[in-house]
N, C-alpha and C positions, 0 to 999 in steps of 0.2 A: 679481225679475229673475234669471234663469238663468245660470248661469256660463259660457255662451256669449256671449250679451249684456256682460256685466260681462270678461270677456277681449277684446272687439270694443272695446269703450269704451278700455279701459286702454292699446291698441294705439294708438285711433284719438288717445288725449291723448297721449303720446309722442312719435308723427308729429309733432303740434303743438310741443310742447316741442322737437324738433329742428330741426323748420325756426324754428321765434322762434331757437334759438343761434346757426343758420348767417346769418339776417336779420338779424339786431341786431348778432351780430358783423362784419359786412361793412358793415353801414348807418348802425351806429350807433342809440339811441332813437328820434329824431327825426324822421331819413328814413326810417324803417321803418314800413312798413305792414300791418293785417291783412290784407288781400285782398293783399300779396304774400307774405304767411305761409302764409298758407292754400292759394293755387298752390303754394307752395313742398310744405306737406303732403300736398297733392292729394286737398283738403275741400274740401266750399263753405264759403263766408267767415261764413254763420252759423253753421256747426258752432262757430267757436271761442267763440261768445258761449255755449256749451253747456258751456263747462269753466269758459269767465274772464270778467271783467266785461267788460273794458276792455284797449286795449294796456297799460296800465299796471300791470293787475294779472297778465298775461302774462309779462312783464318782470322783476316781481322773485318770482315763479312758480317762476320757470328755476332760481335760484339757490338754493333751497328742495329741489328734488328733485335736483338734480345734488350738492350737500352731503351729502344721502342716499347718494346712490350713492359719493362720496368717502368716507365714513367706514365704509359694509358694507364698502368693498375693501381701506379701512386695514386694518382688524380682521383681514384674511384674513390680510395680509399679516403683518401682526406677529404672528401664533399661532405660538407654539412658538418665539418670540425671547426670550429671558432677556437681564435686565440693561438700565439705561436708557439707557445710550450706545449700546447697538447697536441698540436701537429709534429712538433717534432719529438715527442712521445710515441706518434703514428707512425712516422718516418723510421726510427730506430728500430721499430718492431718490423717493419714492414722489409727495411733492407736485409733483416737479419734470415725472416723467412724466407725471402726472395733465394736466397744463396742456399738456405736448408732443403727448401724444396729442387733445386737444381745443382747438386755439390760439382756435377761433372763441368757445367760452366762457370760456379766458381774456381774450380783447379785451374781451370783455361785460365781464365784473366789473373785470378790473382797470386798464383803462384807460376807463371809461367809470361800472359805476356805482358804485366805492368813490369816485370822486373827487365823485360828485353829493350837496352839502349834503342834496337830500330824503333820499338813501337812509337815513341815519342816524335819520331819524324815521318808519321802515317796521318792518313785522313781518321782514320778512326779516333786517334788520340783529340784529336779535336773536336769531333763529334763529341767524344765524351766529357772533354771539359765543359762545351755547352752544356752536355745534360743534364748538369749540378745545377743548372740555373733554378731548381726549385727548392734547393738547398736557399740558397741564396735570397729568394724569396722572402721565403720564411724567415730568415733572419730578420732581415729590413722592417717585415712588417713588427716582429718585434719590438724593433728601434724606434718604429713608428707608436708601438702603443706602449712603449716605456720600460717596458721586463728587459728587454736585451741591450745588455752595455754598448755604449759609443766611443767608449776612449781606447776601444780594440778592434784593430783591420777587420773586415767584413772576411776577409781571404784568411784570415788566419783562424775566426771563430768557423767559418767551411773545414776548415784541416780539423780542428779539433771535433765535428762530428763526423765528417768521412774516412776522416786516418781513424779514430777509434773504430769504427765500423767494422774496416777493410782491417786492421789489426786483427779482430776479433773470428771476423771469414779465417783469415789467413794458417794464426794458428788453430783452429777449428781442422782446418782442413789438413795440416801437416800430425795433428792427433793422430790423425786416421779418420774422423767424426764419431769419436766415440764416446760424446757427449750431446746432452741438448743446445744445441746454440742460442736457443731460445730463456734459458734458463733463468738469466739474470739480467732481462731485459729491462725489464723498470727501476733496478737498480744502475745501471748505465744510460737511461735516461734523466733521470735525477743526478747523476754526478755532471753529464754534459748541460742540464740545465741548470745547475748551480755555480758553475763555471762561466756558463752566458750574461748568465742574472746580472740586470742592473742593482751596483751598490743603494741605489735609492729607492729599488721595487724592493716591495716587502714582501717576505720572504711567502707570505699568505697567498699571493699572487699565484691565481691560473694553479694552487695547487692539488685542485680535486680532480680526481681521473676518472672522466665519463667512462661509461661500460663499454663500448665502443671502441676508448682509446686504449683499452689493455690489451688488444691484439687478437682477432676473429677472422676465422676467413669463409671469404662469403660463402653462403650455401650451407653451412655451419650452425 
């Protein structure tokens, strides 16, 4: 296959993979359809049998390559940030965006398929517990340079920045989004980091916030 071919193709699943976000987030699973995916792409409806089995392997598909594209942009963004509080000052900002700028894939996952008992018995679900690995990260190095408490589960200080997070998408999204989600970002950065804090880092610690880390997006 030629690399003309193989760039048509990659285009042509993309299309796909956008219109399933805008379908599914609007529709929902159940009343979403291929042949309204596919208008939507502007394929014929058997092209998508060419990428995925089934609606349902389309479905949690989505979730798979958009985690992709969430963690290459992590990585950009936290390059050349020192120190784990102000990464995860970057982090808070960044998931938050990430969902503002894509509300139709947040309604997918987080009001529809984290709450479906199947999802947890998918490959997808496990892909995305891996993806946190950089949640995770950043904690440790924490631990490592003294700011982030030890006498609390590494798994449990992850809940406390990803469940606030995915709280904050969730109801965001059940408003209607008729607010900034962005609004009060550094004040929820500052509570999850003072929640982390080691009782024996002083409170001085990692607390100045580079220009960078209050949330820009690139090209900006």
């Amino acid at each position: 296959m030629d690399t003309k071919s193989v760039s048509r193709k990659a285009i042509k699943e993309a299309s796909i993979m956008q219109a399933a976000i805008e379908v599914f987030g609007r529709k929902g699973f159940q009343a979403a359809s291929i042949s309204e995916i596919a208008q939507k792409a502007g394929v014929a409806e058997g092209s998508i049998y060419q990428y995925f089995k089934n609606k349902e392997d389309l479905f949690f598909s989505v979730p798979v390559e958009k985690t992709k594209e969430f963690r290459t942009q992590l990585e950009l963004h936290l390059e050349g940030i020192s120190g784990a509080f102000n990464k995860i000052r970057k982090f808070v900002w960044f998931f938050l965006y990430y969902f503002k700028a894509d509300p139709a894939y947040g309604r997918m996952l987080m009001l529809e398929m984290r709450v479906s008992k199947s999802f947890i018995k998918t490959t997808t679900y496990d892909f995305l517990k891996k993806s946190v690995a950089q949640v995770m990260e950043i904690i440790q190095e924490g631990q490592k340079e003294g700011v982030i408490r030890k006498d609390v589960d590494v798994y449990v200080l992850r809940h406390l920045v990803l469940g606030t997070l995915e709280h904050m998408v969730s109801r965001w999204l059940l408003k209607g989004e008729t607010y900034d989600l962005l609004e009060h970002h550094q004040d929820v950065s500052q509570l999850i980091i003072d929640a982390m804090r080691d009782p024996l880092c002083p409170r001085g610690a990692q607390t100045r916030v580079p220009e960078e880390i209050t949330g820009t997006v690139p090209g900006t």
